[in-house]
MOPAC internal coordinates of N, CA, C and O (Angstrom, degrees):
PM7 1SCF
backbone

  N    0.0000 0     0.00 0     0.00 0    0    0    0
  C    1.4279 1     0.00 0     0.00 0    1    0    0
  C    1.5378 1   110.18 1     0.00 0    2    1    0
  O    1.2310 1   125.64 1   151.09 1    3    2    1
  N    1.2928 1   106.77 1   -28.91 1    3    2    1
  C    1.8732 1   113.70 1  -173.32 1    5    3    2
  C    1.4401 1   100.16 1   -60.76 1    6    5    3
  O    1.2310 1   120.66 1   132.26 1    7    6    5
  N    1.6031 1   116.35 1   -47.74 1    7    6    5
  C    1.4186 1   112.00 1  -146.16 1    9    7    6
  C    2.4957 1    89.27 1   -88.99 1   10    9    7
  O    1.2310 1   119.74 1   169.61 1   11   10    9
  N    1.1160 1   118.11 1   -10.39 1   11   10    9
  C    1.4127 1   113.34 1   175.35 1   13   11   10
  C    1.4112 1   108.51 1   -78.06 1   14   13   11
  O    1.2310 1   119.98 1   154.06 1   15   14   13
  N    1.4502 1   117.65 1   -25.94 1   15   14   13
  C    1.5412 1   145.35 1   156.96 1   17   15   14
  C    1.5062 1   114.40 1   -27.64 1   18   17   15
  O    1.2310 1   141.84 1   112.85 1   19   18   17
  N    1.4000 1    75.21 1   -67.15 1   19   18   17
  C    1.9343 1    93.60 1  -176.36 1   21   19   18
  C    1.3900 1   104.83 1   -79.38 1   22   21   19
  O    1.2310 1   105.04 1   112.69 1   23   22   21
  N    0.9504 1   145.28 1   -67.31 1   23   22   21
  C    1.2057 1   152.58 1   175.88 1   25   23   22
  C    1.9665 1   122.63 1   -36.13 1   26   25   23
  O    1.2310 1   130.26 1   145.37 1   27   26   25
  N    1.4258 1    97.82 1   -34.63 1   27   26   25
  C    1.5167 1   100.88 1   163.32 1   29   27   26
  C    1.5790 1    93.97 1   -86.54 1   30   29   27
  O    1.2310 1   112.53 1    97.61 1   31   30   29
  N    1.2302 1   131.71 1   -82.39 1   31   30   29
  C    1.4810 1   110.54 1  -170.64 1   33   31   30
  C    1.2474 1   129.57 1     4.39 1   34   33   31
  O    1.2310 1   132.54 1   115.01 1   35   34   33
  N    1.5777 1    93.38 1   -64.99 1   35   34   33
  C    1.3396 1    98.51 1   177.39 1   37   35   34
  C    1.4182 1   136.15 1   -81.76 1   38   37   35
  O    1.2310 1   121.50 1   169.57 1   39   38   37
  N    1.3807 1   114.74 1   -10.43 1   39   38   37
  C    1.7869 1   124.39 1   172.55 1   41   39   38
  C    1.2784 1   130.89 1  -157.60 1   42   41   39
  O    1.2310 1   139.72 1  -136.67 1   43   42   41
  N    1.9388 1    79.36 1    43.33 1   43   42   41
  C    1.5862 1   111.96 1   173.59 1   45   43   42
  C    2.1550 1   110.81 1    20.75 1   46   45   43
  O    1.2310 1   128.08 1  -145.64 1   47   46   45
  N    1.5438 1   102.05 1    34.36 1   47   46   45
  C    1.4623 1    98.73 1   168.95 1   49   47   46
  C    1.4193 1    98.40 1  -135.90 1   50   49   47
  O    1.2310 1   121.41 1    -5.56 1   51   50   49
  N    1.2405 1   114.92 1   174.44 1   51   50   49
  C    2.0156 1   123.06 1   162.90 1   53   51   50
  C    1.0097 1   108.67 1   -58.26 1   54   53   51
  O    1.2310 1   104.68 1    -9.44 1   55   54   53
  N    0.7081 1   145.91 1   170.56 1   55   54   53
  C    1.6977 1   156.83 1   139.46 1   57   55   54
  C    1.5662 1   136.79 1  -110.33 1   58   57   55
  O    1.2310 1   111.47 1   -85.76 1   59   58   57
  N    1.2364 1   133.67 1    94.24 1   59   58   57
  C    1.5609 1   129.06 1  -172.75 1   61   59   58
  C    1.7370 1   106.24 1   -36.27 1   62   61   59
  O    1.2310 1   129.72 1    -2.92 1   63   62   61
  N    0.9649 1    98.86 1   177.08 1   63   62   61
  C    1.5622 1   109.97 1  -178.19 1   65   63   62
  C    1.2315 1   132.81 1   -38.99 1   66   65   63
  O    1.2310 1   123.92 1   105.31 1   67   66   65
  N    1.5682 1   110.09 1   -74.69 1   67   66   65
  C    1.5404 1   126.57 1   160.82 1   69   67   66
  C    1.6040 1   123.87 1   -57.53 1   70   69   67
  O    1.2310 1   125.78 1   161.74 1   71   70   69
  N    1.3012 1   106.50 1   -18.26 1   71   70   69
  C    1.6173 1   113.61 1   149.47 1   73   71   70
  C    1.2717 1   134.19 1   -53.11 1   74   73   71
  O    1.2310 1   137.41 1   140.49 1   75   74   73
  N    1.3276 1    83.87 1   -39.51 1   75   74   73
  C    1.6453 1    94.14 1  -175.84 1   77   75   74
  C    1.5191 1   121.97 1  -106.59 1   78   77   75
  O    1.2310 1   125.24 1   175.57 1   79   78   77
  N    1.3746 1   107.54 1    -4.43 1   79   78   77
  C    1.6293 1   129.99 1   159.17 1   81   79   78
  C    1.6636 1    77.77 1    93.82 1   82   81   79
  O    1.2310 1   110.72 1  -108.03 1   83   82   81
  N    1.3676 1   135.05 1    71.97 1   83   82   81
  C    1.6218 1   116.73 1   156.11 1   85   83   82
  C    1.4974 1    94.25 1  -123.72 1   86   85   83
  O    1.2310 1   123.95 1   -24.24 1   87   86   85
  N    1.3579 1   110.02 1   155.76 1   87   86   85
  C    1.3667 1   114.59 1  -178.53 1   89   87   86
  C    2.0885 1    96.75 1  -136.78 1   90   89   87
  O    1.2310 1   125.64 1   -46.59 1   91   90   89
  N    1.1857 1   106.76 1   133.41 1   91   90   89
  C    1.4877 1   108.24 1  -166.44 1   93   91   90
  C    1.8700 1    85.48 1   -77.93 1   94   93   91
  O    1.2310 1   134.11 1    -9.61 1   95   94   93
  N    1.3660 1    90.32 1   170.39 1   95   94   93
  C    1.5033 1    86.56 1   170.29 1   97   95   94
  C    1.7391 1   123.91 1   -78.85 1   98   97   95
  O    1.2310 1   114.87 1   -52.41 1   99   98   97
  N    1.3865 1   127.33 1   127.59 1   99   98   97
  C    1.4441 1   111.40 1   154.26 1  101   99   98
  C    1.5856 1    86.92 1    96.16 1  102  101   99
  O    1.2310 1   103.77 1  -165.40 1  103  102  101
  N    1.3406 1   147.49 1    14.60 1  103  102  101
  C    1.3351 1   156.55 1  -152.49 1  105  103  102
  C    1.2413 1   126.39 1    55.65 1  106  105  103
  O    1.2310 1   125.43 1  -170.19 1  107  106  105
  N    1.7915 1   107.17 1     9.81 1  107  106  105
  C    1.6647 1   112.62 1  -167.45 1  109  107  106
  C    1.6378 1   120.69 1   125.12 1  110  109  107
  O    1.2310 1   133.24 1   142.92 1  111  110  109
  N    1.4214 1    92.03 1   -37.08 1  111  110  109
  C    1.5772 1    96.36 1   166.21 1  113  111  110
  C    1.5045 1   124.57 1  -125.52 1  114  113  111
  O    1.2310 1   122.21 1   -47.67 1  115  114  113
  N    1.0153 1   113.38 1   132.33 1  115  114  113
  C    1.2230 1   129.73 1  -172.40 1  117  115  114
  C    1.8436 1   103.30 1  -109.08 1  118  117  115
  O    1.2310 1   122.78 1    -0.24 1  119  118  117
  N    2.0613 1   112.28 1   179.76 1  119  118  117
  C    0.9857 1   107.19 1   176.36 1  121  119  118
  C    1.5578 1   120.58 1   -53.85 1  122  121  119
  O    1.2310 1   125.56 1   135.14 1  123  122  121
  N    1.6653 1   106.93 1   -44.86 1  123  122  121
  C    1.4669 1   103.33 1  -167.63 1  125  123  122
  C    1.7059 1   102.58 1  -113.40 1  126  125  123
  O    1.2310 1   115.71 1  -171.34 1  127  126  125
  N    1.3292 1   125.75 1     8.66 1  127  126  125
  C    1.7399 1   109.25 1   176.60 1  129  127  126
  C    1.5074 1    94.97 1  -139.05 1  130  129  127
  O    1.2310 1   135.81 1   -14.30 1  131  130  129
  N    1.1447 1    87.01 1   165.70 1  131  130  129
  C    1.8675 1   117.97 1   176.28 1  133  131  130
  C    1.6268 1   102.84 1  -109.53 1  134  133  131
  O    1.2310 1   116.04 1   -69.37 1  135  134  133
  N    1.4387 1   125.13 1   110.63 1  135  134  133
  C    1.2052 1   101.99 1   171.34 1  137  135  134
  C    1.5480 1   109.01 1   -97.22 1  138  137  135
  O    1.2310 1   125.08 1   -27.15 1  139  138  137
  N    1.6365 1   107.86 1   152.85 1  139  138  137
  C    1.3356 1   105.79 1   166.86 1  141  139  138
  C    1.4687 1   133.49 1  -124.14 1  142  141  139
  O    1.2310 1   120.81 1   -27.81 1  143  142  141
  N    1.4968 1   116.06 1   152.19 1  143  142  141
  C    1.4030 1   110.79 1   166.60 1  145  143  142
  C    1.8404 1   143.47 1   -35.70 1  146  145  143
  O    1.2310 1   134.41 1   139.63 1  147  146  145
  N    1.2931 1    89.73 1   -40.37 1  147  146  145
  C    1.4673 1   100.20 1  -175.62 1  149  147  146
  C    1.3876 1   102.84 1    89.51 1  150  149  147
  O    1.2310 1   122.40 1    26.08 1  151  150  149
  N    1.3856 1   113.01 1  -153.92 1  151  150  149
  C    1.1719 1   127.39 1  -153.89 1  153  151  150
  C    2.1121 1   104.72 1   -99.74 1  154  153  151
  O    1.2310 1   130.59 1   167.00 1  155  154  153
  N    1.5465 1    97.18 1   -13.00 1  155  154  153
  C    1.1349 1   110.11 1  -177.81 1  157  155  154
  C    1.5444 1   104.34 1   -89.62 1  158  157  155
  O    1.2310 1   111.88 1   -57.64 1  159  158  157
  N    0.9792 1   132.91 1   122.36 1  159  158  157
  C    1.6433 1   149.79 1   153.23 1  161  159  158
  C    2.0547 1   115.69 1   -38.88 1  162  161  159
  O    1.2310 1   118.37 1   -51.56 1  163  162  161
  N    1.1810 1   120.71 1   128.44 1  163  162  161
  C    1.3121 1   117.66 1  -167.71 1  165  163  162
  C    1.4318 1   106.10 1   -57.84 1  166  165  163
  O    1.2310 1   119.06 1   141.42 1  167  166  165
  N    1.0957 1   119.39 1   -38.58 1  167  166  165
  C    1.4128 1   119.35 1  -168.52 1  169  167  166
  C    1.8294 1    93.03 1  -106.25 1  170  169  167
  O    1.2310 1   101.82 1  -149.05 1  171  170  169
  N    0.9193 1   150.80 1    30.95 1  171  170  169
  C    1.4084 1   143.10 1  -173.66 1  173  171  170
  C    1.3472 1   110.25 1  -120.40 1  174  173  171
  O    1.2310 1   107.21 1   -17.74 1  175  174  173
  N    1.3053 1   141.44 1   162.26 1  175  174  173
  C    1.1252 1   154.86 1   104.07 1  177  175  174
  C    1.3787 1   140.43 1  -124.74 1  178  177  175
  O    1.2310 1   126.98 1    -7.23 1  179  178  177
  N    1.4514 1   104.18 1   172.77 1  179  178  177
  C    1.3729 1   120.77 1  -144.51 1  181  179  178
  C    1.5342 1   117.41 1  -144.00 1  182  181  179
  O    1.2310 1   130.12 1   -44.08 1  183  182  181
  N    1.5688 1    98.10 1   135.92 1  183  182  181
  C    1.5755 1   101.67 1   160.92 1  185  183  182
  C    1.4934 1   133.19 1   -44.03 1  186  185  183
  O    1.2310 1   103.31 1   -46.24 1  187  186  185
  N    1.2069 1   148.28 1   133.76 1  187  186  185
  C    1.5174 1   152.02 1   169.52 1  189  187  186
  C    1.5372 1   114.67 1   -87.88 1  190  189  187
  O    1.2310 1   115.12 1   -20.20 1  191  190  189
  N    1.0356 1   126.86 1   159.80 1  191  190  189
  C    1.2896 1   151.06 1   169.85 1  193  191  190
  C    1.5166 1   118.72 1  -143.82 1  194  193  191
  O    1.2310 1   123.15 1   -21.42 1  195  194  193
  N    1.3573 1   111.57 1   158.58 1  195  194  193
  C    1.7867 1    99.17 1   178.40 1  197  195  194
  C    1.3811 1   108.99 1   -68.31 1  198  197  195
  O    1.2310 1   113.59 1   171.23 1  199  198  197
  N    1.2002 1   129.73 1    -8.77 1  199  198  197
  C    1.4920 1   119.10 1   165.11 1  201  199  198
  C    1.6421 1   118.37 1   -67.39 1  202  201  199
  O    1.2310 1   120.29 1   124.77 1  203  202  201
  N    1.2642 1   117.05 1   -55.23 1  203  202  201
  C    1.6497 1   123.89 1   153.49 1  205  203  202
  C    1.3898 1    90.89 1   105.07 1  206  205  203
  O    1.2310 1   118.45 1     4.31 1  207  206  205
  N    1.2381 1   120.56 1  -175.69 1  207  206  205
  C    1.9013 1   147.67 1   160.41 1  209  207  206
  C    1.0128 1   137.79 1  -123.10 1  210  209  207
  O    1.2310 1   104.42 1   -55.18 1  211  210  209
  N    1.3732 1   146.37 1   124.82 1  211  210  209
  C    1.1007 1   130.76 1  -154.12 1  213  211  210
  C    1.6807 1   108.91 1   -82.04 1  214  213  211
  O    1.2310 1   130.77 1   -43.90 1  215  214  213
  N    1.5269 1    96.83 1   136.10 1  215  214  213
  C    1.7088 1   102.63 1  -166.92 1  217  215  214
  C    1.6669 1   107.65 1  -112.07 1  218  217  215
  O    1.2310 1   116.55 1  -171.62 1  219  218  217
  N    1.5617 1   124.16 1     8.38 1  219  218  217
  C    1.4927 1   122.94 1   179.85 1  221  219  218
  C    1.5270 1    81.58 1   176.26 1  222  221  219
  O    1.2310 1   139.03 1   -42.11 1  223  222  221
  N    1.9626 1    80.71 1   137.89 1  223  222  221
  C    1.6913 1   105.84 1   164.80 1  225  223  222
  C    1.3585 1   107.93 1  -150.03 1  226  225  223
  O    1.2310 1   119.31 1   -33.75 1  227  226  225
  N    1.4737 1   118.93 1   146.25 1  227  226  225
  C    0.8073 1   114.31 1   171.58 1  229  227  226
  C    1.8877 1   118.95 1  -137.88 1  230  229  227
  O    1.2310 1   123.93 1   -26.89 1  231  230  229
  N    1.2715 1   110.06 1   153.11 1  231  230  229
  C    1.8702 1   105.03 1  -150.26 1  233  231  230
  C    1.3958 1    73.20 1  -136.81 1  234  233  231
  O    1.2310 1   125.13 1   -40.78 1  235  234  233
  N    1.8317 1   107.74 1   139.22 1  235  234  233
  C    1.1726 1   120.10 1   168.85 1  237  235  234
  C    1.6797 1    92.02 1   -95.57 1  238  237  235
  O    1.2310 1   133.84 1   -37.60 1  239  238  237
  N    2.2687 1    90.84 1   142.40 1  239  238  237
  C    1.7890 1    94.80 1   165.98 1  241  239  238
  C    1.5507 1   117.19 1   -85.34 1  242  241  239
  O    1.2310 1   121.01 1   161.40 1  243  242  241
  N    0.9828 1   115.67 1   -18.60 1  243  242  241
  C    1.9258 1   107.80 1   170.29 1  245  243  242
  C    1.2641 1   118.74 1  -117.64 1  246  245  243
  O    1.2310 1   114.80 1    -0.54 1  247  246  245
  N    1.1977 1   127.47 1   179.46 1  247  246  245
  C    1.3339 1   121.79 1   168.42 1  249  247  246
  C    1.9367 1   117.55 1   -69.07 1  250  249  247
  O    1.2310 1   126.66 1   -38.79 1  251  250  249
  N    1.1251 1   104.80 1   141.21 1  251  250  249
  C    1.6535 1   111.94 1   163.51 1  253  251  250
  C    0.9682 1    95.24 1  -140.03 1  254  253  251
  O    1.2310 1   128.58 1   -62.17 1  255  254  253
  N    1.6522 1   101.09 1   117.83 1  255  254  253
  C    1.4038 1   128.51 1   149.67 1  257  255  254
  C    1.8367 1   106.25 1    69.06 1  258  257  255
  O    1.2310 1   101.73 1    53.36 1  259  258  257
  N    0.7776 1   150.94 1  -126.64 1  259  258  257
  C    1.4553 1   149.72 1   140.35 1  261  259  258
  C    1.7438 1   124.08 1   -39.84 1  262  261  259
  O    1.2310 1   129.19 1   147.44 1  263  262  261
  N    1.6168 1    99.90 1   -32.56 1  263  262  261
  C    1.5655 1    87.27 1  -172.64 1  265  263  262
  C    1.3115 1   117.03 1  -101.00 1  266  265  263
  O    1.2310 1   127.90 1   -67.31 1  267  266  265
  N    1.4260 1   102.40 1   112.69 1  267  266  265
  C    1.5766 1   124.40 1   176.17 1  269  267  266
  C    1.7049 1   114.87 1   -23.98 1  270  269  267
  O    1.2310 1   112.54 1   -68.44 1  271  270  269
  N    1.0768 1   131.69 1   111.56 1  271  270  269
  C    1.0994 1   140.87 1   152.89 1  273  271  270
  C    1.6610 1   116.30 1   -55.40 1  274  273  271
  O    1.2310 1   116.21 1   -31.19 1  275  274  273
  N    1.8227 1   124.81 1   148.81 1  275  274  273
  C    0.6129 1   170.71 1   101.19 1  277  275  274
  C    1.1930 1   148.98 1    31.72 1  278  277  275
  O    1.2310 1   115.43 1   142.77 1  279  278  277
  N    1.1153 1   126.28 1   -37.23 1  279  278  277
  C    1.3846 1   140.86 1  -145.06 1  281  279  278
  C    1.4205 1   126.90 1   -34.74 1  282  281  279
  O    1.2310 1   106.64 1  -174.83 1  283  282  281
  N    1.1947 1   142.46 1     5.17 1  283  282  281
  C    1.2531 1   146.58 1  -142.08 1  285  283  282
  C    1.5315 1   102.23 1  -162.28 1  286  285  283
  O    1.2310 1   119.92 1  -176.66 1  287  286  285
  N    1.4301 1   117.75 1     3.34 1  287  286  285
  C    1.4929 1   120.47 1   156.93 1  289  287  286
  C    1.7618 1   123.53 1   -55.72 1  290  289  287
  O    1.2310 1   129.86 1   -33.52 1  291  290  289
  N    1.0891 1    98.60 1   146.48 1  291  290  289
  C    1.8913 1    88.23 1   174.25 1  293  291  290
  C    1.7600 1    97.01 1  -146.46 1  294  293  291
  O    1.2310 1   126.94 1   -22.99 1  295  294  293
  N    1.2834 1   104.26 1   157.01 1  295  294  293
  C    1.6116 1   109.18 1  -164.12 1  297  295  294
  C    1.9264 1    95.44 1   -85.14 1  298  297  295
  O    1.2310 1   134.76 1   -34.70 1  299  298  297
  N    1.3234 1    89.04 1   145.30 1  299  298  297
  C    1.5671 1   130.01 1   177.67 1  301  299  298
  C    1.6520 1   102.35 1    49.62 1  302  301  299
  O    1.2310 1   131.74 1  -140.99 1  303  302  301
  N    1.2465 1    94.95 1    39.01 1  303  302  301
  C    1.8743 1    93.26 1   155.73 1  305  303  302
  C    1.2661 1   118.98 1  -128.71 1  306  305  303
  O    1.2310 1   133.87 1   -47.95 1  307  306  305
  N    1.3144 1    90.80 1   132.05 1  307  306  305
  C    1.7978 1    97.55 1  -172.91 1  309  307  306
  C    1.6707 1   138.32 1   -66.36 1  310  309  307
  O    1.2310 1   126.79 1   -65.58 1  311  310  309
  N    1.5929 1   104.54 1   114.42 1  311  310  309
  C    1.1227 1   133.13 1  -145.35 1  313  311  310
  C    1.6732 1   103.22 1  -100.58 1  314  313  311
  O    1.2310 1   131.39 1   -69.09 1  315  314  313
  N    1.7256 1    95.63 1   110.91 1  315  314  313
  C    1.5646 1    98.61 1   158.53 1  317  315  314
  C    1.5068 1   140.00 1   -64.86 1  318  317  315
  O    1.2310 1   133.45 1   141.25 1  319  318  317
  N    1.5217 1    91.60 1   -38.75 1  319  318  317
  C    1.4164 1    92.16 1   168.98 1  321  319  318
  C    1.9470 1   121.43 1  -104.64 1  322  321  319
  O    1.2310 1   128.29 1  -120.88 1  323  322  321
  N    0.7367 1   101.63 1    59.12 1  323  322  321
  C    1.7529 1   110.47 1  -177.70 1  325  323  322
  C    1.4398 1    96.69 1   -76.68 1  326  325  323
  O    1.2310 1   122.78 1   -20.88 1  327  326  325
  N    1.2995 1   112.27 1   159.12 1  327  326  325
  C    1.5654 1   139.84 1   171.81 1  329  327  326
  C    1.3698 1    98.03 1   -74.90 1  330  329  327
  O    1.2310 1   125.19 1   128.54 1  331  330  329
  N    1.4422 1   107.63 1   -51.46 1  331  330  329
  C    2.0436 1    95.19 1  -161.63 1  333  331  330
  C    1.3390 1    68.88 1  -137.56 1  334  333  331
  O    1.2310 1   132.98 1    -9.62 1  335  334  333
  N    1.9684 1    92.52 1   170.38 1  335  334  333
  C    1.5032 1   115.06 1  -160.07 1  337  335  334
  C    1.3583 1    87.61 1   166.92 1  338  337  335
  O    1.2310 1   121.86 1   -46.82 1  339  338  337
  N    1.8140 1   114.04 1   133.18 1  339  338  337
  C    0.8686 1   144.04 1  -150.84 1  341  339  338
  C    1.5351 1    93.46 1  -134.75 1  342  341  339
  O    1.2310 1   115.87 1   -51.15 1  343  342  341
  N    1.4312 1   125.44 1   128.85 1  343  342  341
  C    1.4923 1   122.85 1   174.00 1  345  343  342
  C    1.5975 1    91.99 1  -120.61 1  346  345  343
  O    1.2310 1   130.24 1   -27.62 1  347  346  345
  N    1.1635 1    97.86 1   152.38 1  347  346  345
  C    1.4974 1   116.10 1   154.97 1  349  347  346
  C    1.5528 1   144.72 1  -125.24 1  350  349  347
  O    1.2310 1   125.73 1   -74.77 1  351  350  349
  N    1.1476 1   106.60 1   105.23 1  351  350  349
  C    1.5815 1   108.90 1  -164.67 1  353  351  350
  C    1.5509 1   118.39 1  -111.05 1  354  353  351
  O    1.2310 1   127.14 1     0.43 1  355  354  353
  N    1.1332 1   103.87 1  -179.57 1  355  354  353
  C    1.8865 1   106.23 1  -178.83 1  357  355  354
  C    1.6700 1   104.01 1   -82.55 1  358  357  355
  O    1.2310 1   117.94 1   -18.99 1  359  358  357
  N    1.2140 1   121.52 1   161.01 1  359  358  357
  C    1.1544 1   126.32 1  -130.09 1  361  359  358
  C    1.7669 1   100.84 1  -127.35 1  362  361  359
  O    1.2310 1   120.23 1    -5.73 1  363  362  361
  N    0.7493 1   117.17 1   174.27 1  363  362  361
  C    2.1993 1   103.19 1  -173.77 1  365  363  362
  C    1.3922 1    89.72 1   -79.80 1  366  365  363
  O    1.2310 1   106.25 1   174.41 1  367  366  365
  N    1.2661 1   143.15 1    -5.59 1  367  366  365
  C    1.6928 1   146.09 1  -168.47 1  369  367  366
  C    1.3299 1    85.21 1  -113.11 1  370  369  367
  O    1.2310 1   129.01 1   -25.02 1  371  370  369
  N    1.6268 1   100.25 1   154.98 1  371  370  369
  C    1.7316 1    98.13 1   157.14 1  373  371  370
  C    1.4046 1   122.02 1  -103.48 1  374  373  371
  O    1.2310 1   125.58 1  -175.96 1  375  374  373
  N    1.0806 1   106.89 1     4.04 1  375  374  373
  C    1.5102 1   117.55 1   164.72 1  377  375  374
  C    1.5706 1   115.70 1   -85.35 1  378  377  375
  O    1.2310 1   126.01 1   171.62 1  379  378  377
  N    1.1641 1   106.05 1    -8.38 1  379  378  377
  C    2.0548 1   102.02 1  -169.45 1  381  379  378
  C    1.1548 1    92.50 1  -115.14 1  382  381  379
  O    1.2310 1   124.36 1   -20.83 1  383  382  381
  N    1.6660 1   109.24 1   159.17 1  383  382  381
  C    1.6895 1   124.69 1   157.40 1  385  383  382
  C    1.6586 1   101.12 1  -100.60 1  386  385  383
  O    1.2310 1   130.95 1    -9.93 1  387  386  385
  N    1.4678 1    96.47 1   170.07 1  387  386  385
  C    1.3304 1   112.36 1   170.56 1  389  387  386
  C    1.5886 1   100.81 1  -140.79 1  390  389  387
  O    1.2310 1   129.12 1   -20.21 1  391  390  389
  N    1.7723 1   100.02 1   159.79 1  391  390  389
  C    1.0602 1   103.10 1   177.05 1  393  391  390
  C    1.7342 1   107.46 1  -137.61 1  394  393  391
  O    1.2310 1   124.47 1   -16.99 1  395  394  393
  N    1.2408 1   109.03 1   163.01 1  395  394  393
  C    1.4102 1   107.05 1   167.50 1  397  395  394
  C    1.5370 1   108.90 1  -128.05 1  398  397  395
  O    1.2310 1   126.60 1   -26.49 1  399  398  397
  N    1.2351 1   104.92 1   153.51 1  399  398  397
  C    1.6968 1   108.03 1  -176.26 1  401  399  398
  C    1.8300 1   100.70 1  -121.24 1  402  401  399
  O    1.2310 1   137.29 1   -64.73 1  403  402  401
  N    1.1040 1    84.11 1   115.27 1  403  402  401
  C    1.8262 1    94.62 1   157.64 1  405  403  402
  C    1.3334 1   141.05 1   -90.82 1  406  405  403
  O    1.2310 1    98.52 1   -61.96 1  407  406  405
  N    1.1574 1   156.11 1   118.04 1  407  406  405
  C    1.1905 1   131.88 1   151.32 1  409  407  406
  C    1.9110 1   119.36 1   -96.00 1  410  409  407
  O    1.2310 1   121.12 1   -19.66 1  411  410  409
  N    0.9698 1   115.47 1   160.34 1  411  410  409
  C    2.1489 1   116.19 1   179.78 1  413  411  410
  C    1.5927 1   101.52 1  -123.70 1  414  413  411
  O    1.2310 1   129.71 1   -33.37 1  415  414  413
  N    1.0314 1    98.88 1   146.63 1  415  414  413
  C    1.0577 1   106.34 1   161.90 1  417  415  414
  C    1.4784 1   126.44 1    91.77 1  418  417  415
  O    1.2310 1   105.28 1  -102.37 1  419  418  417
  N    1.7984 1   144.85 1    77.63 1  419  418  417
  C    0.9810 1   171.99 1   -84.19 1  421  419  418
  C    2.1866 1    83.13 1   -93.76 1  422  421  419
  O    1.2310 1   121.69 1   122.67 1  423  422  421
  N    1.2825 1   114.37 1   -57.33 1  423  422  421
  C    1.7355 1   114.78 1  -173.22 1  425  423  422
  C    1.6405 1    94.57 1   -73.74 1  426  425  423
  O    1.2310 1   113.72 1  -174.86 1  427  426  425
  N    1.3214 1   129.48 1     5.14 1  427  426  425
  C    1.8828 1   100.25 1  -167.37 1  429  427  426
  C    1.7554 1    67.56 1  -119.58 1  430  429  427
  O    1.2310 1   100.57 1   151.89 1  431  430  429
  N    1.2973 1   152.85 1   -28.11 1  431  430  429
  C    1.1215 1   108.97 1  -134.78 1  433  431  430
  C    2.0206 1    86.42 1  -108.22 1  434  433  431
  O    1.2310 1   129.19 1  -161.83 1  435  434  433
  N    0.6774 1    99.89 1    18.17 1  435  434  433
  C    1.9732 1   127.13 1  -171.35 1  437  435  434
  C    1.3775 1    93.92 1  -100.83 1  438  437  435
  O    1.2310 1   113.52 1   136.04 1  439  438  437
  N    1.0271 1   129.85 1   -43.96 1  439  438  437
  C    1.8187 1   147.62 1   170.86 1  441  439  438
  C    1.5353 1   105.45 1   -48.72 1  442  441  439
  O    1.2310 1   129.22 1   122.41 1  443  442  441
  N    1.5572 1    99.84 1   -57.59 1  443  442  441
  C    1.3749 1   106.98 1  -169.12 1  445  443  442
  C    1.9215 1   111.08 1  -129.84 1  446  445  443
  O    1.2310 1   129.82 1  -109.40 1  447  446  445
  N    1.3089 1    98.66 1    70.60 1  447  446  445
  C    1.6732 1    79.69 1  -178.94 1  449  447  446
  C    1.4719 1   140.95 1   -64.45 1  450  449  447
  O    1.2310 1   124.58 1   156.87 1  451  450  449
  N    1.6300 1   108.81 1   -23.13 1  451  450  449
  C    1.2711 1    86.96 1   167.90 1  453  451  450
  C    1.4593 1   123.52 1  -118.00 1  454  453  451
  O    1.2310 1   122.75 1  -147.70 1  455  454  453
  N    1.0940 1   112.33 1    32.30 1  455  454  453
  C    1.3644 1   130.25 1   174.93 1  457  455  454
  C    1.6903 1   107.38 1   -36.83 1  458  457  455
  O    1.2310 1   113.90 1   122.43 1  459  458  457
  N    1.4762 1   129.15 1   -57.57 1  459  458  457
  C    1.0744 1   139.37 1   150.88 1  461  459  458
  C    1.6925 1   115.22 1   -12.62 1  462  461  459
  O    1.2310 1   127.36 1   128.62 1  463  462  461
  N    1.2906 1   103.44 1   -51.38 1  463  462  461
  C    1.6541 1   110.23 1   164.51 1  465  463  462
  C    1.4510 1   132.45 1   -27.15 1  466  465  463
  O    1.2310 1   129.07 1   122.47 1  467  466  465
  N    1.3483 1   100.13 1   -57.53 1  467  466  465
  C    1.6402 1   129.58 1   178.21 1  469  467  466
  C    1.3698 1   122.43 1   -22.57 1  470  469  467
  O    1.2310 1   112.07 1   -84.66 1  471  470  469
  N    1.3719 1   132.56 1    95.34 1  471  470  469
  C    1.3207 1   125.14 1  -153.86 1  473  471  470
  C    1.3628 1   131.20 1   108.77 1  474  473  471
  O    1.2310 1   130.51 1   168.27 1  475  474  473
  N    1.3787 1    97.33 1   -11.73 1  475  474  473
  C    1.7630 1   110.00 1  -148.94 1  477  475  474
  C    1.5585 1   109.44 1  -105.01 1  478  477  475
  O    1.2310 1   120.10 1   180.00 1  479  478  477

């Protein structure tokens, strides 16, 4: 969230990934997640609104514990059905972003409770 921080500061837009210097772990996929882009493009950015775009997701590939795994995830493509998902929107300032953190799903969000926090 620091480095979307910096990055709107400076060109009052979002910024995809490599914009913003983030690198997912492992290129995006790891043993058990797929990370994703969101709605933002690695090399892209974009205007905000209080509705926002989603700027990171991440989809577990097997099951943990209650939360249903996946299988058909692939790293940094943008995922409708992800477990967690990070939006990013314009901020009550017009200089700040905001973000909201999600998690779905009754076993992923038990995984991560306050993930929802994020931003906050």
């Amino acid at each position: 969230m620091k480095l979307q921080q910096a990055y709107f500061s400076e060109s009052n837009k979002a910024g995809g990934w490599e914009l913003i210097g983030y690198a997912a772990p492992n290129n995006g996929a790891t043993t058990n997640f797929a990370y994703g882009i969101g709605a933002i493009g690695v090399q892209a950015s974009t205007d905000l609104n209080t509705t926002g775009k989603v700027g990171w997701t991440a989809q577990n590939l097997t099951n943990l514990n209650e939360c249903q795994g996946t299988s058909n995830a692939t790293a940094k493509n943008e995922s409708t059905t992800a477990q967690w998902k990070v939006t990013v929107k314009a901020g009550s300032n017009v200089a700040d972003v905001a973000f909201d953190a999600v998690a779905t799903g009754a076993g992923c969000i038990a995984l991560t409770p306050s993930f929802d926090k994020i931003g906050k």
